[in-house]
N, C-alpha and C positions, 0 to 999 in steps of 0.2 A: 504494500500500500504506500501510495507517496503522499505525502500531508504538507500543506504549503500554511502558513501564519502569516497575516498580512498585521503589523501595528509599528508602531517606532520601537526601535532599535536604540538602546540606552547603554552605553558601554557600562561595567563593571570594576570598578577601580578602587572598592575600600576592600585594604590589605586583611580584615578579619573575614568576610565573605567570601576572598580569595580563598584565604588559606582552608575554609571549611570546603569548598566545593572540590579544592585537589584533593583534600582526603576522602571525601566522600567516591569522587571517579576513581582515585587509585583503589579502592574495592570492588569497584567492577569489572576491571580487568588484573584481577591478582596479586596487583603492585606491579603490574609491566611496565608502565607508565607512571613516571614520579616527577608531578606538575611542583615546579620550585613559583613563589611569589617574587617577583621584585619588578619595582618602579611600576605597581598598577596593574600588573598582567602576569598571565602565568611563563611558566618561560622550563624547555625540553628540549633535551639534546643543543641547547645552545642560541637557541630562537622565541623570541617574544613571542607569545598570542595574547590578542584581547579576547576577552571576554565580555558577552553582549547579553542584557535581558531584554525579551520582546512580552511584552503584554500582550497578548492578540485581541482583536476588533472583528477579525473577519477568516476561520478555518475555512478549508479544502480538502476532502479528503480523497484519495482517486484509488480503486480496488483494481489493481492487475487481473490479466488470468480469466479466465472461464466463469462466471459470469463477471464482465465491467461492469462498475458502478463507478458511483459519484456522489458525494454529498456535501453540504455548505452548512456552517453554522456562524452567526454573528452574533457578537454582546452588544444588550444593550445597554 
């Protein structure tokens, strides 16, 4: 299924939400991935990532496969 979120895009930059979300992800994949915090953004193997929350306003969702679908939900 592919799901598309349409809302603003608010970067992530306080250094304790950081640090809670690398640990949180480093548990879903084993500790393969060990997200370090610094200067606002996570940072692996050597390279910044930002990090972005979207509120959504307006889903998508689209079903592959034998039978397609499609569906839409918006908040109000």
């Amino acid at each position: 299924m592919d799901v598309v979120l349409e809302g603003e895009a608010v970067r992530v930059t306080d250094e304790d939400t950081l640090k809670h979300l690398a640990e949180v992800w480093a548990t879903k994949w084993d500790g393969r991935w060990q997200l370090t915090v610094r200067d606002g953004a996570f940072e692996a193997f050597g390279n910044p990532s930002h990090v972005y929350s979207v509120a959504p306003v307006k889903i998508f969702a689209h079903a592959k496969g034998d039978p397609f679908g499609q569906t839409r939900h918006t908040f109000g």
